[in-house]
Predicted model as a PDB file, atoms N, CA, C, CB and O in Angstrom, pLDDT in the B-factor column:
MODEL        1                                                                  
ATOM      1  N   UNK A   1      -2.918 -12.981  18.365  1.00 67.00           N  
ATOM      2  CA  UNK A   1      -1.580 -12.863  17.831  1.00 67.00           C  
ATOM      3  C   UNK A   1      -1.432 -11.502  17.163  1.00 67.00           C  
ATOM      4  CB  UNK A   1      -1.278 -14.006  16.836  1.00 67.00           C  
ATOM      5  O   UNK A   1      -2.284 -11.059  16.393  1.00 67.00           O  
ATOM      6  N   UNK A   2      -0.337 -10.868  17.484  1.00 81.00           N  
ATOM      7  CA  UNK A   2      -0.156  -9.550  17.244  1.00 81.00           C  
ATOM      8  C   UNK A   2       1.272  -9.695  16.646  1.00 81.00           C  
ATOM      9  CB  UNK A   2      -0.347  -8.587  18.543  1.00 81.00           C  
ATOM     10  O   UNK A   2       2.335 -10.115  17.103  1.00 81.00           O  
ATOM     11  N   UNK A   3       0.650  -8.876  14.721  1.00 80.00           N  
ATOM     12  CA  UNK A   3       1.968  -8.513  13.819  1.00 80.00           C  
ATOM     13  C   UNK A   3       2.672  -7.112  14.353  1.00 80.00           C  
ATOM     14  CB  UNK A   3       1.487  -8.285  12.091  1.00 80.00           C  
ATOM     15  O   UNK A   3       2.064  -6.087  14.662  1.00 80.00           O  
ATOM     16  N   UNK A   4       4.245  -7.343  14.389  1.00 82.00           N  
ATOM     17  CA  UNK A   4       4.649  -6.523  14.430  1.00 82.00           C  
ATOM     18  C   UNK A   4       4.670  -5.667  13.281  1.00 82.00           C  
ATOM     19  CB  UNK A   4       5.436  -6.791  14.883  1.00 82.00           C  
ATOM     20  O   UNK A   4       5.031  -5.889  12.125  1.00 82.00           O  
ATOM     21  N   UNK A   5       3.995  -4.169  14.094  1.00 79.00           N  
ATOM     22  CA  UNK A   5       3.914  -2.738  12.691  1.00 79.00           C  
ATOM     23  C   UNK A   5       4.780  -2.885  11.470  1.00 79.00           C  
ATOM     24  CB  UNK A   5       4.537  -1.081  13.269  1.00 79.00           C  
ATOM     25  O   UNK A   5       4.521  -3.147  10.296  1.00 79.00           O  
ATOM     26  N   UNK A   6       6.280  -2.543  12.356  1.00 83.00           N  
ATOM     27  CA  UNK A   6       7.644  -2.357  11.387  1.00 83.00           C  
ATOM     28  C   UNK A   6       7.127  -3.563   9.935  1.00 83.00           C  
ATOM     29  CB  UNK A   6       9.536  -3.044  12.524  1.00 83.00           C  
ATOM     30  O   UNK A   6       7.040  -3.022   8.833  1.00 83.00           O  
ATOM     31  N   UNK A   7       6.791  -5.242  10.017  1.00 86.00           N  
ATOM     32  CA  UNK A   7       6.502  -6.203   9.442  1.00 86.00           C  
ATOM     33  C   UNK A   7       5.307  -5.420   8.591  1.00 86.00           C  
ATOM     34  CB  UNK A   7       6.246  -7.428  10.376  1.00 86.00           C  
ATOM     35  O   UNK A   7       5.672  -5.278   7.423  1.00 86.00           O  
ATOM     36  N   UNK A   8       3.882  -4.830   8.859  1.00 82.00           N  
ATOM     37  CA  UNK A   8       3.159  -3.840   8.357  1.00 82.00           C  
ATOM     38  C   UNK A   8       3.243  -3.285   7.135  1.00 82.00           C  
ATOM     39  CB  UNK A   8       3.245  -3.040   9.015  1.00 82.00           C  
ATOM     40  O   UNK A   8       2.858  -3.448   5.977  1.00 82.00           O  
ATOM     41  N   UNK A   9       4.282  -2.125   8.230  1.00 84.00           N  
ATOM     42  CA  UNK A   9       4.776  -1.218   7.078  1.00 84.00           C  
ATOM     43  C   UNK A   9       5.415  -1.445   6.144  1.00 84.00           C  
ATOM     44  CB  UNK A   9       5.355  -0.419   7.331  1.00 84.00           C  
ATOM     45  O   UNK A   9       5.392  -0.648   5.206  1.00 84.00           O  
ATOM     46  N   UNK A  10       6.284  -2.735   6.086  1.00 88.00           N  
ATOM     47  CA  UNK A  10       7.227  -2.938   4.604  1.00 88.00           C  
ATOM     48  C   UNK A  10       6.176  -3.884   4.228  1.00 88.00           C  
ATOM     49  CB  UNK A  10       9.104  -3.657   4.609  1.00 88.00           C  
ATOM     50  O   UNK A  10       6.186  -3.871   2.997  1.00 88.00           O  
ATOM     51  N   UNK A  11       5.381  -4.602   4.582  1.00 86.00           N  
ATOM     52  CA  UNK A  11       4.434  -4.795   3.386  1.00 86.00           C  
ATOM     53  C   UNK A  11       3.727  -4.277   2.978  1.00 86.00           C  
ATOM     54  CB  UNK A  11       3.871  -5.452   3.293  1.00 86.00           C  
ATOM     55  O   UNK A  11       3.391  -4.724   1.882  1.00 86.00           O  
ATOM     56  N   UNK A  12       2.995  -3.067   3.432  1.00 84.00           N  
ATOM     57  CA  UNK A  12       2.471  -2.070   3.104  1.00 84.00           C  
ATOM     58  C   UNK A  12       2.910  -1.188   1.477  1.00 84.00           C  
ATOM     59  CB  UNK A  12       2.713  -1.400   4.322  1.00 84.00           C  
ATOM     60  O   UNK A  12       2.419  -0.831   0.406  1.00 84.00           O  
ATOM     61  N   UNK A  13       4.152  -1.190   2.251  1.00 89.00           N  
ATOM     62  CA  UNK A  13       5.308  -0.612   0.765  1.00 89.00           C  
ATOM     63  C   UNK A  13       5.359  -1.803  -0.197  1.00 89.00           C  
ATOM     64  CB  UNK A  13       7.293  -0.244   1.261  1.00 89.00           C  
ATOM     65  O   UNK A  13       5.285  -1.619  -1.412  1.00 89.00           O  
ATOM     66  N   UNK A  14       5.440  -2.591   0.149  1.00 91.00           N  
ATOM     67  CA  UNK A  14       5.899  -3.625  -0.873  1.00 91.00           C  
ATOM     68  C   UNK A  14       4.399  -3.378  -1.850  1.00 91.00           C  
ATOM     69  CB  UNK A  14       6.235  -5.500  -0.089  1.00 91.00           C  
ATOM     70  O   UNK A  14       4.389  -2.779  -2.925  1.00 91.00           O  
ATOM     71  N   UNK A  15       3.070  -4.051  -1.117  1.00 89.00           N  
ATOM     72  CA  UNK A  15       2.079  -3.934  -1.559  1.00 89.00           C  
ATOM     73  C   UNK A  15       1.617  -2.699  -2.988  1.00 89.00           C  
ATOM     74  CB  UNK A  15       1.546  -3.829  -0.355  1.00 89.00           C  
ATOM     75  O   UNK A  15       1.368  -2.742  -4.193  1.00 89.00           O  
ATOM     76  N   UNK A  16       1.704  -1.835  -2.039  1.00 89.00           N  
ATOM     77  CA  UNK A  16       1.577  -0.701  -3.008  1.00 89.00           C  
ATOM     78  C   UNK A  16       2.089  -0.221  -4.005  1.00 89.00           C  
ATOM     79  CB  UNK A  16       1.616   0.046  -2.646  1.00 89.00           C  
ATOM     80  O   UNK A  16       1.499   0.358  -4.917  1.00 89.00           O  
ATOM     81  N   UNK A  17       3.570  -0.488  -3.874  1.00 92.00           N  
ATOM     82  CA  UNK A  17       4.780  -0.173  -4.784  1.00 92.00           C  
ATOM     83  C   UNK A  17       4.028  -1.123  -6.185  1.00 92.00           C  
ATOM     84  CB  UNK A  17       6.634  -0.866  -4.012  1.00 92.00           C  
ATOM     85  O   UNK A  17       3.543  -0.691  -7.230  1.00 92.00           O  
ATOM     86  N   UNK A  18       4.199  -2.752  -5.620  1.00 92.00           N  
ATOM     87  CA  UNK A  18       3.487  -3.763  -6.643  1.00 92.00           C  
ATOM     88  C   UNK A  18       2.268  -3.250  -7.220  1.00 92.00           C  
ATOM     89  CB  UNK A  18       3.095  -5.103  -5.981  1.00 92.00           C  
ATOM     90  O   UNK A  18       2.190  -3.724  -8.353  1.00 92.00           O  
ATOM     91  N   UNK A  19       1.137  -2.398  -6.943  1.00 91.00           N  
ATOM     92  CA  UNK A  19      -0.246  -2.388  -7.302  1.00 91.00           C  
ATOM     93  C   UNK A  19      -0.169  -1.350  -8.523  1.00 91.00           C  
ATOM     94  CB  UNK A  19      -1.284  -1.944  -6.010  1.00 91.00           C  
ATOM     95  O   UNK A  19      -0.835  -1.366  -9.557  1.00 91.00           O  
ATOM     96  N   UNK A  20       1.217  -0.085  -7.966  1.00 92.00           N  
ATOM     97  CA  UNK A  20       1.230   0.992  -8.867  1.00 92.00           C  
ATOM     98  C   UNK A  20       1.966   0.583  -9.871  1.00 92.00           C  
ATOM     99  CB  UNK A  20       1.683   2.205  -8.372  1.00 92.00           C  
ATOM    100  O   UNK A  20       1.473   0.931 -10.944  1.00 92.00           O  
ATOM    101  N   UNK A  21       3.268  -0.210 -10.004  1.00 93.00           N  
ATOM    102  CA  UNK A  21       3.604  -0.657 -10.979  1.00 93.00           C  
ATOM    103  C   UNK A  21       2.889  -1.434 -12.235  1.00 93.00           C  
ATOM    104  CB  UNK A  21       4.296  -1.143 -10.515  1.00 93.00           C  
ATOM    105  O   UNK A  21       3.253  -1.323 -13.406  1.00 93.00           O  
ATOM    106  N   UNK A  22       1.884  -2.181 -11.800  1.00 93.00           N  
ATOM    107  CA  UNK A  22       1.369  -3.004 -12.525  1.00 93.00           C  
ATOM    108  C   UNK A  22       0.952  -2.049 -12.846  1.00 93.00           C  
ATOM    109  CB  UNK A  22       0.744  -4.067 -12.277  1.00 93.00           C  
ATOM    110  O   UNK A  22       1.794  -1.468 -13.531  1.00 93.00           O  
ATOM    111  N   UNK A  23      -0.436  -1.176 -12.689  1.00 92.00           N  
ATOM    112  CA  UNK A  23      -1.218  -0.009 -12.810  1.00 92.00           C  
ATOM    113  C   UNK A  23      -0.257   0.696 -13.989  1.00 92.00           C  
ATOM    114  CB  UNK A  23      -1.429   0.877 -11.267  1.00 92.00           C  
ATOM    115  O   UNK A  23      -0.488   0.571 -15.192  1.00 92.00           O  
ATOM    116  N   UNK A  24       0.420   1.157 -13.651  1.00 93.00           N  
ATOM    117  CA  UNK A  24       1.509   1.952 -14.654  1.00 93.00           C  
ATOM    118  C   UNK A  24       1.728   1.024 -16.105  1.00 93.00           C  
ATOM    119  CB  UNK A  24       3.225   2.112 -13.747  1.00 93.00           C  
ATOM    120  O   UNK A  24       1.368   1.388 -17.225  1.00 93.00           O  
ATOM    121  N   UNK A  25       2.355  -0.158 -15.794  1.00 94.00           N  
ATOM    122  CA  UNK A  25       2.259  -0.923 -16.901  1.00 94.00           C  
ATOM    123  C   UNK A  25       1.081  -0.810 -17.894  1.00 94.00           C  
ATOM    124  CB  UNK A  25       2.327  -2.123 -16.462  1.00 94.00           C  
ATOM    125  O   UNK A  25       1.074  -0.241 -18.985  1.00 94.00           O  
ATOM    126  N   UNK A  26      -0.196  -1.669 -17.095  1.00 92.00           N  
ATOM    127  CA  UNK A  26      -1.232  -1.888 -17.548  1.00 92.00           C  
ATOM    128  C   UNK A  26      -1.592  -0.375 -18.560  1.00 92.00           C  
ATOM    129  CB  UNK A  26      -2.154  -2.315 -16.300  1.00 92.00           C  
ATOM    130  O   UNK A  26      -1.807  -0.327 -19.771  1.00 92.00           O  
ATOM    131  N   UNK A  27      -1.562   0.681 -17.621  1.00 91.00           N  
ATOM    132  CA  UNK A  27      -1.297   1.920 -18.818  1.00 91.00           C  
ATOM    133  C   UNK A  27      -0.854   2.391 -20.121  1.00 91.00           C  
ATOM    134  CB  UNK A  27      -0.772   2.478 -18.546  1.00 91.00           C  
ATOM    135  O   UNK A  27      -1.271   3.137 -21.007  1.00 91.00           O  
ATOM    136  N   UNK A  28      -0.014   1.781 -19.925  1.00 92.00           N  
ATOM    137  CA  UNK A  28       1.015   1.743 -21.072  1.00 92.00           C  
ATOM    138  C   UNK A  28       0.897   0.583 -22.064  1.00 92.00           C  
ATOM    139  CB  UNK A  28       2.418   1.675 -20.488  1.00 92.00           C  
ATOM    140  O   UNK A  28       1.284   0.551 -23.232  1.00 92.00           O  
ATOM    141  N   UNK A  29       0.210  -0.471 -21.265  1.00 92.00           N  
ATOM    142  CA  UNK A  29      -0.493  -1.309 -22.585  1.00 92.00           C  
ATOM    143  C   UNK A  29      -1.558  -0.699 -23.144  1.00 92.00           C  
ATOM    144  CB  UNK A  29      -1.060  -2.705 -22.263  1.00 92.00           C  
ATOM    145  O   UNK A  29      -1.565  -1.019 -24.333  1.00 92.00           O  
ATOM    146  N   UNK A  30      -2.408  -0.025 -22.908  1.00 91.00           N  
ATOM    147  CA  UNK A  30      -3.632   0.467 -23.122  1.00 91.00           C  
ATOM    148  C   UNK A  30      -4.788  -0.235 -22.342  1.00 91.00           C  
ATOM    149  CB  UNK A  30      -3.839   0.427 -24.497  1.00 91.00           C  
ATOM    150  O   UNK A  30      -5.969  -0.092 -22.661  1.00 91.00           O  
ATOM    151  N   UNK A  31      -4.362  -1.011 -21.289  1.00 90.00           N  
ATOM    152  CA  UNK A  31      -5.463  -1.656 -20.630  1.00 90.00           C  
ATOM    153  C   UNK A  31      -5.727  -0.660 -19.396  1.00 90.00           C  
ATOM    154  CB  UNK A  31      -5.098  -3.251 -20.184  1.00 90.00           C  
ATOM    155  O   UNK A  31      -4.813  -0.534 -18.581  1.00 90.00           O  
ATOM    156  N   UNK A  32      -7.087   0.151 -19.183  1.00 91.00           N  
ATOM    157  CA  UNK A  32      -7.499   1.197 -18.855  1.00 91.00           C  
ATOM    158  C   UNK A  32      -8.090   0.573 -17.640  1.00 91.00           C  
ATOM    159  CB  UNK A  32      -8.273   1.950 -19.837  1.00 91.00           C  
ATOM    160  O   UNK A  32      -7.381   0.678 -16.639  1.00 91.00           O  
ATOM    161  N   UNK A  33      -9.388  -0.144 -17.468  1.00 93.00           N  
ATOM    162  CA  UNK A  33      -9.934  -0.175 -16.736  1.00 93.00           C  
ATOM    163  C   UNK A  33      -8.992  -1.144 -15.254  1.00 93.00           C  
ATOM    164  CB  UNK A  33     -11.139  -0.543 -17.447  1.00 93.00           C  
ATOM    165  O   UNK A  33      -9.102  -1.025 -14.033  1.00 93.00           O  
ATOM    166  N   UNK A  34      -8.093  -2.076 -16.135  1.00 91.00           N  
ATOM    167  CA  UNK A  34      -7.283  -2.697 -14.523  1.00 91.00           C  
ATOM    168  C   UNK A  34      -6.305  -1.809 -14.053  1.00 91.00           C  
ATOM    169  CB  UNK A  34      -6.348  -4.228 -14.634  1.00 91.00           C  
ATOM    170  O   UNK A  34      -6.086  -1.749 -12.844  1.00 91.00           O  
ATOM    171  N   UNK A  35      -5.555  -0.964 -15.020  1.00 90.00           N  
ATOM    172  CA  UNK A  35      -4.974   0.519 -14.723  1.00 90.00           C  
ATOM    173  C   UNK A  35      -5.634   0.725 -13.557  1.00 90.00           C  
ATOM    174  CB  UNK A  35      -5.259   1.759 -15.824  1.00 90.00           C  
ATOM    175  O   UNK A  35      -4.976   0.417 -12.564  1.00 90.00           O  
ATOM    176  N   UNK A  36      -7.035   1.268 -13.303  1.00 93.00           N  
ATOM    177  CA  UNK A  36      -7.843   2.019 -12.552  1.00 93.00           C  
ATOM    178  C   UNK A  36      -7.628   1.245 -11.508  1.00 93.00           C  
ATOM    179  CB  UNK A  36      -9.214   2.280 -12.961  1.00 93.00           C  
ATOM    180  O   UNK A  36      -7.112   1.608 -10.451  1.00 93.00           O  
ATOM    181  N   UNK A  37      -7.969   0.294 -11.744  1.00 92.00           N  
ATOM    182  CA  UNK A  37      -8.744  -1.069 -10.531  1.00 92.00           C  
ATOM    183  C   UNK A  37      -7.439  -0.971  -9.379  1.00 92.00           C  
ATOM    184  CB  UNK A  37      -8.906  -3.339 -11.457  1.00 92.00           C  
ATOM    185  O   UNK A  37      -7.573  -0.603  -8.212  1.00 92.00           O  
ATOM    186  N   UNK A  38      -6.011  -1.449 -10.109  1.00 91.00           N  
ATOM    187  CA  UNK A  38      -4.817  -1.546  -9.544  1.00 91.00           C  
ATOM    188  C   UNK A  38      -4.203   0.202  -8.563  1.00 91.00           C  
ATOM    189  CB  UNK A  38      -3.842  -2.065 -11.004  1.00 91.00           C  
ATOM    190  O   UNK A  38      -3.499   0.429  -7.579  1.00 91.00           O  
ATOM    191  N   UNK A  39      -5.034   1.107  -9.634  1.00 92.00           N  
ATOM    192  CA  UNK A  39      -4.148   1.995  -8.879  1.00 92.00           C  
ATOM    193  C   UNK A  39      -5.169   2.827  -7.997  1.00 92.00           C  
ATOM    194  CB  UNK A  39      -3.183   2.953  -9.885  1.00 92.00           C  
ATOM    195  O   UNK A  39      -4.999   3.830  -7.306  1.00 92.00           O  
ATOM    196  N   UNK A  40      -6.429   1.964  -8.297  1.00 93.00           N  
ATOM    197  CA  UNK A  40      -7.412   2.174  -6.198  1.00 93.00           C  
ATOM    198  C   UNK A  40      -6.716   1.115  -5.136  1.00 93.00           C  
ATOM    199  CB  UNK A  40      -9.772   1.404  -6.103  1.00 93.00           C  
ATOM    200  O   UNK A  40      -6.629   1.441  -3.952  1.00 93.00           O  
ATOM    201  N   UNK A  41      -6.263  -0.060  -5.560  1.00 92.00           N  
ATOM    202  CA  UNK A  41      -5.700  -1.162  -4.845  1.00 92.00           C  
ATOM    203  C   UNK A  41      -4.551  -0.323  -4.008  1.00 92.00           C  
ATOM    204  CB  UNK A  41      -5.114  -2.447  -5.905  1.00 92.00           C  
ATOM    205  O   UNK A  41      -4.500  -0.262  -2.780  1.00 92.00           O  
ATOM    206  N   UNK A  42      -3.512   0.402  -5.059  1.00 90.00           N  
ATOM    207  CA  UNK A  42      -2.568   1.134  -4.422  1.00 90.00           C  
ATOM    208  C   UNK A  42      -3.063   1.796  -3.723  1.00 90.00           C  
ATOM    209  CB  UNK A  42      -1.816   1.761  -5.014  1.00 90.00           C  
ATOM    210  O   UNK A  42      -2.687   1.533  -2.580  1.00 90.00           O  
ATOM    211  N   UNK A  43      -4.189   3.068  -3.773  1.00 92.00           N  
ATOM    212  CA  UNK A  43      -3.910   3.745  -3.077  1.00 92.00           C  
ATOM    213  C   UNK A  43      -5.079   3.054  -1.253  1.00 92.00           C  
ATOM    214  CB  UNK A  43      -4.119   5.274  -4.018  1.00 92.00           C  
ATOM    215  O   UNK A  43      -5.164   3.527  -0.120  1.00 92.00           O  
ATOM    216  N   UNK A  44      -5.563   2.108  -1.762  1.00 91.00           N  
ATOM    217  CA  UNK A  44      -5.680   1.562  -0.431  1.00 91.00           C  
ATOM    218  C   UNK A  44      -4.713   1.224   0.407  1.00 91.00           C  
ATOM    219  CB  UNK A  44      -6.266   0.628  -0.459  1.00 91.00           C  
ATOM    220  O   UNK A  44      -4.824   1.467   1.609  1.00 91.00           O  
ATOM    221  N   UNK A  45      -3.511   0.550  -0.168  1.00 89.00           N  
ATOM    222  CA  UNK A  45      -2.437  -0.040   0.586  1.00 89.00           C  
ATOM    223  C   UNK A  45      -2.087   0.991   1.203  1.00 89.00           C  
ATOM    224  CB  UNK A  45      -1.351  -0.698  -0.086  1.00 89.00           C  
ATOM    225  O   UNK A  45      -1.921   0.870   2.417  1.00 89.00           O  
ATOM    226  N   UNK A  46      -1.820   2.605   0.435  1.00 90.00           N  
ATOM    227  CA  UNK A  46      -1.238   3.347   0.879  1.00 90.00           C  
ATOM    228  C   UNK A  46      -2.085   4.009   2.299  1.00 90.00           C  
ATOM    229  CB  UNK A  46      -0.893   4.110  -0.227  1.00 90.00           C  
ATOM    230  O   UNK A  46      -1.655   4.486   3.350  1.00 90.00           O  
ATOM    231  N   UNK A  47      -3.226   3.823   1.867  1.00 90.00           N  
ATOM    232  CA  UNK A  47      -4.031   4.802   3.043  1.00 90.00           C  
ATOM    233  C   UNK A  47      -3.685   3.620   4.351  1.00 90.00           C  
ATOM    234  CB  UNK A  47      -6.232   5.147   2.647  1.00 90.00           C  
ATOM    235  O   UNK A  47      -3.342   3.992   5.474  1.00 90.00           O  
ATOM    236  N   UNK A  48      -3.828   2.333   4.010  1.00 86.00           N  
ATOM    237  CA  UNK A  48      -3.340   1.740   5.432  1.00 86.00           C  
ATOM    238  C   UNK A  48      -2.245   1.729   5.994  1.00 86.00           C  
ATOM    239  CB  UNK A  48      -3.470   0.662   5.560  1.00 86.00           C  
ATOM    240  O   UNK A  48      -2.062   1.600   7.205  1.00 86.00           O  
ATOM    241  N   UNK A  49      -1.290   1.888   5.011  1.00 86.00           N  
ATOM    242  CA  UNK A  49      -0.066   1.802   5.397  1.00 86.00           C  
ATOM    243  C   UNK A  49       0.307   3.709   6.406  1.00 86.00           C  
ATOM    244  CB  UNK A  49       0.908   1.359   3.693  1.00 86.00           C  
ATOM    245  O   UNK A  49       1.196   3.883   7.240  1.00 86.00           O  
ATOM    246  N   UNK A  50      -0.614   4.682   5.958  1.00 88.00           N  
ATOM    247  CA  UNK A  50      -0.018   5.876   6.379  1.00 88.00           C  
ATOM    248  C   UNK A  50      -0.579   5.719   8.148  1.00 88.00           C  
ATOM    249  CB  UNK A  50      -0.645   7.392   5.325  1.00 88.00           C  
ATOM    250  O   UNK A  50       0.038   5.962   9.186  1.00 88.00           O  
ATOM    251  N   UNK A  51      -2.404   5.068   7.860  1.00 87.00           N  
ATOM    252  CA  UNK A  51      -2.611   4.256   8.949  1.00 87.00           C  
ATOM    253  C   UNK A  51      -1.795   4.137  10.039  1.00 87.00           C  
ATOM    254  CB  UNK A  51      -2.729   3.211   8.577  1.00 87.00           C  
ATOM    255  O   UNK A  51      -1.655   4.921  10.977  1.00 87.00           O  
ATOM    256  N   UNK A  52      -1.126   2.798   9.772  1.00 83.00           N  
ATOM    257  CA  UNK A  52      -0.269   2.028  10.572  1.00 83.00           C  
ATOM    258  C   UNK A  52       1.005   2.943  11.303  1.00 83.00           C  
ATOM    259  CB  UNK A  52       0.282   0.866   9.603  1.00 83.00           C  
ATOM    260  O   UNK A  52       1.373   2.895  12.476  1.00 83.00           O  
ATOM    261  N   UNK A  53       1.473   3.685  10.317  1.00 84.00           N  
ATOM    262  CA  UNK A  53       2.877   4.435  10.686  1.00 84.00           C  
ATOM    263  C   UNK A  53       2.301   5.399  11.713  1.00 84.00           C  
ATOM    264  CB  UNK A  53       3.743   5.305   9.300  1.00 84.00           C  
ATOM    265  O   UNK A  53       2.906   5.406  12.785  1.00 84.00           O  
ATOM    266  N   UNK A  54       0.973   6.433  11.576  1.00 86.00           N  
ATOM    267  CA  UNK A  54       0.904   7.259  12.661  1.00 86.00           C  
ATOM    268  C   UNK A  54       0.336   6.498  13.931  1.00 86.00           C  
ATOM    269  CB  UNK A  54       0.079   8.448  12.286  1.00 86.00           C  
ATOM    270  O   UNK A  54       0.645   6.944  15.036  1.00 86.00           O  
ATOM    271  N   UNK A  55      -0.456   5.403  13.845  1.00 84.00           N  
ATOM    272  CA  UNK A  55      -0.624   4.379  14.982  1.00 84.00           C  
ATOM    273  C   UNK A  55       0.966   3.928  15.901  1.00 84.00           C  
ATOM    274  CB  UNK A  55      -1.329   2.899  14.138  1.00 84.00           C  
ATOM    275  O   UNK A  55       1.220   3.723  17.088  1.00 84.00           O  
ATOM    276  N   UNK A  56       1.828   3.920  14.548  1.00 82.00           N  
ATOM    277  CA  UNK A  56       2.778   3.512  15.553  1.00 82.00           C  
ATOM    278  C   UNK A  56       3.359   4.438  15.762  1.00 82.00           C  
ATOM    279  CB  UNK A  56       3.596   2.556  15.359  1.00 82.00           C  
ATOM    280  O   UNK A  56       3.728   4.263  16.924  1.00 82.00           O  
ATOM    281  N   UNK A  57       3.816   5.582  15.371  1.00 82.00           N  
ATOM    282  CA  UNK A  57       4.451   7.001  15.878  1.00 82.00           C  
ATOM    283  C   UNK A  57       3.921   7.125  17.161  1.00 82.00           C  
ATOM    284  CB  UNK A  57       4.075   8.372  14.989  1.00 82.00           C  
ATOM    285  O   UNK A  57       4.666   7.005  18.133  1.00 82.00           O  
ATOM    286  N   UNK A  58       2.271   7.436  17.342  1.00 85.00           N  
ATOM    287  CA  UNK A  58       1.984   7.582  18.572  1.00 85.00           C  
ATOM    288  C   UNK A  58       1.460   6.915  19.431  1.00 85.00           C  
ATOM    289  CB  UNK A  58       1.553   8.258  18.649  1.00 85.00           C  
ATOM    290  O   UNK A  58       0.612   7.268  20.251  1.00 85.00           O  
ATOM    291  N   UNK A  59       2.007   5.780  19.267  1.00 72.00           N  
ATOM    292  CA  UNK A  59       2.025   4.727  19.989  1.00 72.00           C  
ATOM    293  C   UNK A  59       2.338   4.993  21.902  1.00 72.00           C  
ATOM    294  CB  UNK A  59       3.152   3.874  19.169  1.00 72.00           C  
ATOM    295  O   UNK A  59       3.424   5.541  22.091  1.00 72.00           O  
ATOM    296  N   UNK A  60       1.767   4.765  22.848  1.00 60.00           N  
ATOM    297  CA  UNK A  60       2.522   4.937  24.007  1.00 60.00           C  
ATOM    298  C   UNK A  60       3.673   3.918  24.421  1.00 60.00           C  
ATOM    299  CB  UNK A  60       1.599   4.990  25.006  1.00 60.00           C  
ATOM    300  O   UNK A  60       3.537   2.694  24.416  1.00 60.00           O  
ATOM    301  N   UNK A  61       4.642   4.497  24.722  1.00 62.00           N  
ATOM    302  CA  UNK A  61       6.431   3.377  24.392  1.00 62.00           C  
ATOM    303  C   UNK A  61       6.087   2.578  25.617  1.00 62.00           C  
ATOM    304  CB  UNK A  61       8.587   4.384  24.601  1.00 62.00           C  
ATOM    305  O   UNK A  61       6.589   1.464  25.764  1.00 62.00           O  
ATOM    306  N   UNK A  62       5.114   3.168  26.661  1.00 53.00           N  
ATOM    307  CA  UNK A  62       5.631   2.459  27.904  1.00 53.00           C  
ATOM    308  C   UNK A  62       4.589   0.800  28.062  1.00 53.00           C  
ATOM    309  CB  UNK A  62       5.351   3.756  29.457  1.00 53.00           C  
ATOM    310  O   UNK A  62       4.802   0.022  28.992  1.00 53.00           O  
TER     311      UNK A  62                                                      
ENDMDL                                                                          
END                                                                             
């Protein structure tokens, strides 16, 4: 069974958007170390998500 990318990529965004926010928060409470934790989480989402988009850019259409 095969997810469609487009489905991917907005969770991808969603994902990440959620990981940095918290991260940001957590900052601003002074809680440091889930700060960290959350905003490697983000930038995983992000590295898959940039992933996915050039997989599907060059995707062959036919």
């Amino acid at each position: 069974m095969s997810i469609d990318p487009r489905i991917k990529m907005t969770a991808g965004i969603v994902m990440a958007a959620i990981a940095y926010f918290v991260a940001v928060t957590n900052f601003i409470d002074g809680d440091i170390r889930s700060g960290v934790i959350l905003t490697l989480i983000g930038i995983f989402f992000s590295t898959v998500l940039v992933q996915t988009v050039s997989r599907y850019m060059t995707k062959d259409p036919s």
